[in-house]
N, C-alpha and C positions, 0 to 999 in steps of 0.2 A: 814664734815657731811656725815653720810651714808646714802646712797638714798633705800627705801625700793620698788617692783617693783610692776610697772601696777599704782601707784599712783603717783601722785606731792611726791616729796622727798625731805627729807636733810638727805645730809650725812656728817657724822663725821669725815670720813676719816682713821679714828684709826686703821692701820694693815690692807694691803690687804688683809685680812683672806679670804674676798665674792669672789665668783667665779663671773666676770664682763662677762663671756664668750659670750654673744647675741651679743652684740656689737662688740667684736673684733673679733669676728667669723667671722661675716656677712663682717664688710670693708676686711678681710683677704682674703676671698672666692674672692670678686671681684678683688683685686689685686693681688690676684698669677696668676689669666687667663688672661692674655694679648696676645693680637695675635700675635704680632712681636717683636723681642728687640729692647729695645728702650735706646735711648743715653742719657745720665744725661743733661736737661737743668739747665741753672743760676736763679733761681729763681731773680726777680724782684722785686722793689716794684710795687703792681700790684694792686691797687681797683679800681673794675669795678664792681658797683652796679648794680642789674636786677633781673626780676624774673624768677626763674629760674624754666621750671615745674612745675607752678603753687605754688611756695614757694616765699616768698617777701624777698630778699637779698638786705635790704633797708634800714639796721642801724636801727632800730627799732624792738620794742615785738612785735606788737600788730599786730594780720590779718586783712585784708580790707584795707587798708588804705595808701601804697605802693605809688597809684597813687600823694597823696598829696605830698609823697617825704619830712615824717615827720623828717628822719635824715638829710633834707638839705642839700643831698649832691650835688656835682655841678654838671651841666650837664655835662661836657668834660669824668666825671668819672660812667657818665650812660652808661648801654650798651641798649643799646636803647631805652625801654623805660619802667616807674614803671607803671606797671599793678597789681591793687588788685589781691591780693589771698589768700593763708595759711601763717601761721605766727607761731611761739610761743606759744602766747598767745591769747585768743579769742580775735576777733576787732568788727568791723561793721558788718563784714562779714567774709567768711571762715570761717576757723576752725584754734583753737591752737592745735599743734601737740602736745605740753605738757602739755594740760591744760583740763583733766591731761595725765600725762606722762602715756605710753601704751608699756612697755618694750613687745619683746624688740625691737620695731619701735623706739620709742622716749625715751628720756632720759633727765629730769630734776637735776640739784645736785645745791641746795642748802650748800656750804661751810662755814664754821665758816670763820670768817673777823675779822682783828684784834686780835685778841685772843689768850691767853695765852697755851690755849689748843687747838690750830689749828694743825691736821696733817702733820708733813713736813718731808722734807728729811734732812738724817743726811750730816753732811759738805763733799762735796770731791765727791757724789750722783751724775755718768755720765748716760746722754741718753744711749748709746751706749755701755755701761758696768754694766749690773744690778750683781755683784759683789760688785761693790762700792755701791749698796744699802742699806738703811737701813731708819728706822722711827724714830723719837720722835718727840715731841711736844715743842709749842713754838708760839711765832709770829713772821711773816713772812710781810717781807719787801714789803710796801705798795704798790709799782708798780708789783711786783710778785705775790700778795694774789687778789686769788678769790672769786668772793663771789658768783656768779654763772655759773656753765655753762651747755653746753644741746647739744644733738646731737640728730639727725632724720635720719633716713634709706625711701628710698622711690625708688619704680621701677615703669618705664616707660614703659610698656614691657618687653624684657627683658635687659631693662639697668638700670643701678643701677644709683642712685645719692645719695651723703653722705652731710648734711647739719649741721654743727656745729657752735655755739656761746659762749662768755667768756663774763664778767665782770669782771673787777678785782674794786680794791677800790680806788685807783687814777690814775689819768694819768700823773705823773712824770716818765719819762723815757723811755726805749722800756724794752717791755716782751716780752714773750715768750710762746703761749699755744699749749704743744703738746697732739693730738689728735691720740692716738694710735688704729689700728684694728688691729685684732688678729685673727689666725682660732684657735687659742688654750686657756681654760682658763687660766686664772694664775695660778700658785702653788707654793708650798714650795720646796726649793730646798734641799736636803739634807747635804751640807753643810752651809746651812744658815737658820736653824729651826727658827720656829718661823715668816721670813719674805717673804712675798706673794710678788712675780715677774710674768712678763709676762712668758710667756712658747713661743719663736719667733722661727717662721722658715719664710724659702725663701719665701716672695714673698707677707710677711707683711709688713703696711703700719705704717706712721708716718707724720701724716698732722700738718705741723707747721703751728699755726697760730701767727704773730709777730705784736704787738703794737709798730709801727715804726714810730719813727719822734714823741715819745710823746703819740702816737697812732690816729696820726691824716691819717698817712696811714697803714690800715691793708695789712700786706703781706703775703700769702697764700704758703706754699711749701710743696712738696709732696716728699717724702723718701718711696723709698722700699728697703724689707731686702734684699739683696744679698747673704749672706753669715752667717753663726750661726756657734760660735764655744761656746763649754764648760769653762768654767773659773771654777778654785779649790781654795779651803780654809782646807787646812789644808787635803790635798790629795782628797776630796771631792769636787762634782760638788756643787759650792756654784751659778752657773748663768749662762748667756752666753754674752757673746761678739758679736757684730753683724757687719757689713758692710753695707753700702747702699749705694743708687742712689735715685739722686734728679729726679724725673720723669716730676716735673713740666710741662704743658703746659699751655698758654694764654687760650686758648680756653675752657679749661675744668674744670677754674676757675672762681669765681666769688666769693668778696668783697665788704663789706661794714663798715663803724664806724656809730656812731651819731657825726654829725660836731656840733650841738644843747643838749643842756640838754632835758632830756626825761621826761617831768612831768607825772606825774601819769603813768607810763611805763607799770605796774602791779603787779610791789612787795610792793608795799605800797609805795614808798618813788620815788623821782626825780633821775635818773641817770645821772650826768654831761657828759657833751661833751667828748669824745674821752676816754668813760672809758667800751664802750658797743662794740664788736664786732662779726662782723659774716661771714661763707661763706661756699659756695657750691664745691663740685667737682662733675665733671662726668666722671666717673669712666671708661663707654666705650672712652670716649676722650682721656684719657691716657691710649688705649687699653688695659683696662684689664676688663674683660668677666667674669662675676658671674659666678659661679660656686657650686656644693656641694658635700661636703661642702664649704663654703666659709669664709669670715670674719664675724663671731658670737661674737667676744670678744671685750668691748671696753675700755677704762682707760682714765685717761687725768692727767696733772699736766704741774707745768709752769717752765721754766729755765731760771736763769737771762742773758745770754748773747745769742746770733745770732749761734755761732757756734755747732753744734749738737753735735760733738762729743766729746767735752773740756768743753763746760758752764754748771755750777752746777744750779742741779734741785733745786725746792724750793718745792711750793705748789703741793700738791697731794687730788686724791680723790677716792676713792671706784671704782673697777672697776665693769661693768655694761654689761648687754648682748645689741648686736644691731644685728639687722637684714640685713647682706649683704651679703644673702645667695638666692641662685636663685632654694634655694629648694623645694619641694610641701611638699605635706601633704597625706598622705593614710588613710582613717578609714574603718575598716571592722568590720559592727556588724553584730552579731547575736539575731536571733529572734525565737522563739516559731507561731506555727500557728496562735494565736491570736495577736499575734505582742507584744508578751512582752518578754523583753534582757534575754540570756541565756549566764551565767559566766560560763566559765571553757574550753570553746572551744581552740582547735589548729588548728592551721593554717601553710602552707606551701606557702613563696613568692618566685616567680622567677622573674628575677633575686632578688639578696637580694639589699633592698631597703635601707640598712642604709647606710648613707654616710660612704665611706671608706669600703664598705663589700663587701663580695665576694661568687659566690655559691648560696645557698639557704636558704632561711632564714624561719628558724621554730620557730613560736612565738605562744603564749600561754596568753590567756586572763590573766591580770592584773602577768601577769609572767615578766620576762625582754624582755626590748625594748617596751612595750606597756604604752603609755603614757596616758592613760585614767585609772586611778583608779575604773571606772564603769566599774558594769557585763554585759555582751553583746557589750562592745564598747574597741575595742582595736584601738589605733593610736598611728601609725607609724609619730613620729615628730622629724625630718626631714625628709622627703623621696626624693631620687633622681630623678628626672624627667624620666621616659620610660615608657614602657609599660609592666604590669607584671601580671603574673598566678598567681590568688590567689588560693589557696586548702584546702576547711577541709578536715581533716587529723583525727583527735581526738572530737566527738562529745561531749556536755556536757553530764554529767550521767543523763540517762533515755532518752536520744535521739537520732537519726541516723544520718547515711550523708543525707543531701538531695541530690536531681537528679537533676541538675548534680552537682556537689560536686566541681567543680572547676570555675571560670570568670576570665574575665581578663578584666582590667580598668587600663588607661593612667592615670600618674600621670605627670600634665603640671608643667613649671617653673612657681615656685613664687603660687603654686596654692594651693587653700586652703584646709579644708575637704570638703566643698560644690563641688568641683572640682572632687573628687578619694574617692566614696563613694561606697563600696560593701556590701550589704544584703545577708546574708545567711539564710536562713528559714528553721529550723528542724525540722522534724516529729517526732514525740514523739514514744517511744518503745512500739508493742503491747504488751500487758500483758496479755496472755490467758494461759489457763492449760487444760489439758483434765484427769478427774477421768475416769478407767476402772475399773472394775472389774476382777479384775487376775484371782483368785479361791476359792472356795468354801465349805467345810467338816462339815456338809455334802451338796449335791449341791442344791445352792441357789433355790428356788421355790418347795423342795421339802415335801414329811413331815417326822415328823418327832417324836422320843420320850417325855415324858413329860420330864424336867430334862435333854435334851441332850446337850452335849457341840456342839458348833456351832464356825467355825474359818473362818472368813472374808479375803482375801487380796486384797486388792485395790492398784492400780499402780497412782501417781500422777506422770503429765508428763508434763513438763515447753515447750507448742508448740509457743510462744510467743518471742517475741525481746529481752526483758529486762530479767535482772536477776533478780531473785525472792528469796527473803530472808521468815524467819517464815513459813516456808511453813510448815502444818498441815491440821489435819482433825476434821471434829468436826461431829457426827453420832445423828440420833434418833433410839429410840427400838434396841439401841446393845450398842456401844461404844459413849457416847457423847461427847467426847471427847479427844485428842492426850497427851498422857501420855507415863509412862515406867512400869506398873502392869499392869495385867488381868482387862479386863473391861475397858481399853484405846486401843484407837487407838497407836498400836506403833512398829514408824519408824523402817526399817530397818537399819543398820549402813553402811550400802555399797548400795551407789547409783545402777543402774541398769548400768550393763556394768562394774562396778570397781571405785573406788574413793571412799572415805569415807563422807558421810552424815554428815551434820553438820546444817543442817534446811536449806541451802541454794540450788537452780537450777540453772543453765545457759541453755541459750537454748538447746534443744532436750535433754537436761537429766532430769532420771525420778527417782522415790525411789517409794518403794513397803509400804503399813502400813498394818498390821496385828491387827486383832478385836477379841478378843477370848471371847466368854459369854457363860452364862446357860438359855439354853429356859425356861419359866417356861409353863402352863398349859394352855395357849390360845396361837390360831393362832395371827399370829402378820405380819409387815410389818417393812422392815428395810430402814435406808438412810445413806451415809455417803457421806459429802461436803468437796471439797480440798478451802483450802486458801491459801492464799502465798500475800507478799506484792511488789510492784516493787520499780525499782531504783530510785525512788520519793517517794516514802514512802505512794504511794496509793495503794490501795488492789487490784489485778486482778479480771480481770472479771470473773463472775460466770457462766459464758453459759458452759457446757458441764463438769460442775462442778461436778454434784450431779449424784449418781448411787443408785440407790434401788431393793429392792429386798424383797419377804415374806416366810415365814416358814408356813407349816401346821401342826401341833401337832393334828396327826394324832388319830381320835375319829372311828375305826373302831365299825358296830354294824351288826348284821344280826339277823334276822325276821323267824322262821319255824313257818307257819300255815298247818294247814290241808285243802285240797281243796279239795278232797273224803274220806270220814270216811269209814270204816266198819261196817257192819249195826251192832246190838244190840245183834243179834240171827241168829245163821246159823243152819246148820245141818251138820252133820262131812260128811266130801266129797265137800261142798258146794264150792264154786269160791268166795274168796274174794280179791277186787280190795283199795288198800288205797293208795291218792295221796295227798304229803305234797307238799308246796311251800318254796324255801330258794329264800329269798328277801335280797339284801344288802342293809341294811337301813341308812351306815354311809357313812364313807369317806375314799376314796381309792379303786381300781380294790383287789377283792380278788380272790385270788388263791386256787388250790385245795378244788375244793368248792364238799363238796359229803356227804353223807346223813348217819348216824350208827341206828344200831337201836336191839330190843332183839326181844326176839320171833320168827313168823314166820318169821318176817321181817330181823334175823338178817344182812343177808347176802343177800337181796333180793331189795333192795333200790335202782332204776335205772334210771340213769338222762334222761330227756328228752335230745333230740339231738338238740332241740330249744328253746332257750330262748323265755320267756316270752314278747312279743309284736316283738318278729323276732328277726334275728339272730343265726347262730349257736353256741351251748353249747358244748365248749373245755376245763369246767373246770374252767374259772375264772368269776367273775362275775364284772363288773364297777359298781359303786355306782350308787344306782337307780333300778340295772336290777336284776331281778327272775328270776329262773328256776324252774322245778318240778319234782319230784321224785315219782316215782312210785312203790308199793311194790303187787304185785300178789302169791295167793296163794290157795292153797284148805285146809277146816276148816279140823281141825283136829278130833276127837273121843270126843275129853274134851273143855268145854273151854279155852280161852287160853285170853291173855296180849298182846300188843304188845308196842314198842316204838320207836322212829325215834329223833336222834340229830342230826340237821345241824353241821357241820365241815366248815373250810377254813383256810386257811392265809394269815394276812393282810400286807400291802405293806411293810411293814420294817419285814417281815418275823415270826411274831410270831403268835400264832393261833388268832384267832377271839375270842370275849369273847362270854361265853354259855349264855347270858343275854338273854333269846328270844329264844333259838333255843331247847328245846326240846318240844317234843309232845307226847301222850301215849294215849293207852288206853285197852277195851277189848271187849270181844264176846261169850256171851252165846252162846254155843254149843246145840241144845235143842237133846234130846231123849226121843219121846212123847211114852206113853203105857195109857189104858184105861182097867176098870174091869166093865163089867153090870153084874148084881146078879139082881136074882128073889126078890124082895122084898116082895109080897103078893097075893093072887088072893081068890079075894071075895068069892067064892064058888069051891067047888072040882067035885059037882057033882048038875046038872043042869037040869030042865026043857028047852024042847025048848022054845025059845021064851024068858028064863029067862034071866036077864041084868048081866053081868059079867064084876068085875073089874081089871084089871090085872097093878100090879107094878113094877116097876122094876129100879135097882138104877146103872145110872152111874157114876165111879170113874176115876178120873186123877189118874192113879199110876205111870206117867213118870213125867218129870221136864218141865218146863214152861207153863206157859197159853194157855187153848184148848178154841178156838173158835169154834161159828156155831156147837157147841155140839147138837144132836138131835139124836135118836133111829128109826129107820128102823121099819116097823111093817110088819106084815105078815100072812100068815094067816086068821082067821078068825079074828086077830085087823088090822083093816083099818087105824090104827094109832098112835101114842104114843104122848103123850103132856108133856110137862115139868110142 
């Protein structure tokens, strides 16, 4: 029966196909390190029941219960005394080490019994020559057939102890159950496809256990490899041939049977007297010193006769991992600020922790060697016992090293991941960018034509950790967005410095975008915003994102009033003073600001040398300010016209519009002349005293209106009246 792992099992046995390697791993490791050579003892019949370590080596399943001395065995054959403890299967108390099986500590196997289709070996099948191996099916002779058996791994410290049991289905005769450890698992050899063998080298183990005398004495022997040679089939390695040494010691053995049937044992049914046995070795006892790796690989199977290297095997079962490795355990995870696991890290161990490695060992979340399939959690299982520099090396994407990027943590024998536990904690990449304003055509804040083309370029610049993919712009009142036509924002194809653009940054690299529009007829205000996404697939932050700027669609206007007229009516010779005003009433400093005009005025037009509320007048004028222009003259003989147009130019250089700036006018010239005529007199010739009337008629005969018209008299008239 096949034993499936970490649970109570049956195994089928069918083709070592399974890798058994925990178990023969684990007795391997302790039995290749022995302190001193040691000389073959004669094994014995040896049972000496006890508890051994807190294990009950008492001829019975069941834990607790030890002290009753349920397998009845006789005192001469106790080694001192039965003390409850662990057992098998659960009892009163303690714990069953298989109950259930907790590969690769314990190991239950469940074997077919009886049975036609029971796993065996084929006839002529030597311990000591796995060559002559081979499988099929059958039933297997009652004193040879198992029906269960079970092995336990357990350290003291650091000394290992190896505890194994067998059943078989009667007790006619002696058997034979070998308990092989292994630092190797099985495999297929290539000359003998198809059948799964141990893999043996120096210094593996082969714990016989013997139902001897019936099986009324279990006898305990212990065999190490000495020697591994190759064996061929047909020019190929079909196996190996081994040597050994019985190691046997008294002391670092311990047996037991049931001299009693076992009612209710725990398989469901009664186990007859002398068909149940068990036993312990200790492993430093027969100086051999766990190690790692060590013995991981276990197997078992039974031979019908005493001599190891001649008696044909019979029964077989699945080989199984055990634990007799005195190795620790490493876990290094990784964490995020918030404490949640980040996949993908590397790491550098010194020295390299795998058993058998050498150098330094770079490992790689859920990559090889990492025996945690979770993100954030890499272990190292097995790890060698020392003390090692762990290093990130490679952060997950969108993260850094942290400070400091390296620890070191002792990995103890036998220790677990609670034992060699390192935390790394990664700061995450910052994601910032900075948008400038490269240049401008025409320059940004100025004004500008109705209709004029306007060409933006903005520099986006990755000043952040992480690399930044999608990187674009997106604008108001110009370009809204990152395209390849007029009217987008658009990318330059060669990064700043060389490289080709492809929407992605890496730190300190930056790309230029380009905004080409048509102003239309109002001032406006412009923006354009970088985005880019990081190595997380979150958007960068937007502080120092956004750059603006506005356009003035330049409304130049000027203002000529008159501020002194010329009066109505001069008289030719006369002083005339005429002072206009030019006011820039729009927007923009105007230039070449100066006064035209016809008449007397043409050429007479002279600016004041100070502007209007202060300041000297050099000619231009700022939006808001006036000057005045002054034109002096003396009237002429005739009437005459005159006229005054404000001039300038405004800031993008073309004139000012005339809307407002002319003024005009004119000036009767007068040339006054007068006629008085006799018009009548009452009498010609008079008496004194007589009243006389005298008329006389004055006329305008020049041009304009005569005031204060009145006649002079003289004479003998004291008067003239109108």
């Amino acid at each position: 029966m096949k034993g499936s792992r970490g649970a109570l099992a049956v195994s089928a046995g069918t083709r070592k196909s399974f890798t058994l390697l925990w178990v023969f791993l684990f007795v391997l490791s302790l039995l290749l390190q022995y302190a001193a050579p040691r000389t073959a003892l004669s094994a014995g019949p040896v049972l000496k029941a006890g508890t051994v370590q807190g294990f009950e080596v008492d001829g019975d399943l069941k834990s607790g219960d030890a002290a009753s001395n349920p397998g009845a065995i006789p005192a001469a054959q106790i080694d001192g005394s039965l003390t409850n403890g662990d057992d098998w299967l659960d009892g009163a108390s303690g714990n069953g080490v298989v109950d259930p099986a907790t590969p690769p500590v314990s190991k239950l196997i469940a074997d077919k019994a009886n049975s036609n289709t029971d796993d065996q070996f084929i006839g002529g099948a030597k311990e000591l020559d796995t060559c002559t191996w081979g499988y099929d099916t059958g039933p297997i002779t009652g004193k040879d057939d198992i029906k269960h058996v079970m092995a336990y791994a357990k350290f003291v410290g650091n000394s290992a102890f190896f505890y194994m049991g067998a059943e078989r289905i009667i007790n006619n005769g002696d058997t034979h159950v070998d308990f092989e450890l292994n630092r190797n698992p099985f495999k297929v050899f290539p000359g003998a496809p198809g059948v799964s063998k141990p893999d043996r080298s120096v210094g593996d183990l082969i714990v016989a256990l013997e139902f001897s005398n019936g099986g009324s004495v279990p006898v305990v022997t212990v065999y190490e490899v000495a020697g591994v040679s190759n064996c061929l089939k047909s020019g190929q390695v079909a196996g190996e041939t081994v040597t050994v040494n019985d190691i046997t010691s008294g002391t670092a053995v311990h047996s037991a049977t049931n001299f009693v049937d076992l009612a209710n044992a725990g398989f469901g049914y009664t186990i007859p007297s002398f068909e149940f046995a068990e036993a312990s070795i200790d492993l430093a006892e027969l100086g051999i010193q766990t190690a790692c790796p060590g013995l991981s690989a276990g197997s078992i199977r039974t031979r019908a006769g005493g001599d190891v290297s001649s008696s044909q095997l019979k029964d077989t079962v699945d080989p199984f991992p055990i634990d007799l490795n005195n190795c620790g355990k490493l876990r290094i995870q990784k964490r995020d600020a918030q404490g949640n696991p980040l996949g993908g890290a590397t790491f550098t161990v010194s020295p390299n922790p795998i058993p058998g490695g050498s150098g330094t060992l770079t490992i790689t979340d859920n990559g090889t060697n990492d025996a945690n399939s979770a993100n954030g959690v890499i272990e190292i299982d097995p790890a060698k016992p020392d003390t090692y520099t762990i290093c990130e090396t490679d952060p997950p994407t969108g993260y850094k090293l942290p400070s400091p990027a390296c620890q070191t943590k002792t990995v103890p024998n036998n220790g677990g991941f609670a034992d060699a536990t390192v935390t790394f904690v990664d700061p995450r990449k910052t994601a910032t960018t900075t948008l400038v304003l490269q240049s401008s055509n025409p320059t940004d804040g100025s004004f500008i034509d109705v209709n004029s083309s306007i060409t933006l370029v903005v520099r986006e610049t990755n000043t952040g950790e992480s690399t930044l993919s999608n990187v674009n712009i997106t604008g108001t009142n110009s370009c809204p967005t990152t395209g390849t036509t007029a009217g987008k924002w658009i990318a330059s194809a060669t990064k700043v410095g060389g490289g080709a653009f492809s929407g992605s940054l890496s730190t300190g690299q930056a790309v230029d975008f380009t905004c080409t529009f048509i102003a239309d007829g109002n001032d406006f205000n412009w923006s354009a915003t970088g985005h880019g996404t990081d190595e997380l697939g979150d958007a960068a932050s937007l502080a120092n994102e956004t750059v603006n700027g506005s356009y003035d669609v330049l409304m130049p206007a000027t203002t000529l009033t008159i501020r002194t007229n010329a009066p109505a009516q001069v008289h030719e010779g006369d002083s005339v003073t005429i002072v206009v005003r030019e006011a820039n009433t729009g927007e923009g400093t105007i230039t070449n600001v100066h006064v035209d005009g016809t008449g007397p005025c043409a050429a007479n037009w002279v600016a004041s040398s100070t502007k209007v509320g202060g300041g000297a007048f050099s000619g231009s004028l700022a939006s808001s300010e006036a000057v005045d222009f002054t034109c002096a003259f003396s009237a002429p003989a005739s009437d005459f016209s005159w006229t005054a147009d404000g001039k300038g130019t405004d800031a993008l250089g073309h004139a000012v519009p005339a809307t407002g700036e002319h003024q005009q006018g004119s000036v009767d010239v007068v040339s006054p002349s007068t006629s008085l005529t006799l018009k009548s007199v009452s009498a010609t010739k008079i008496h004194a005293g007589d009243s006389v009337t005298i008329v006389v008629t004055e006329t305008n005969t020049g041009d304009g209106s005569l005031t204060n018209v009145h006649v002079d008299a003289g004479g003998d008239c004291a008067s003239f009246s109108p």
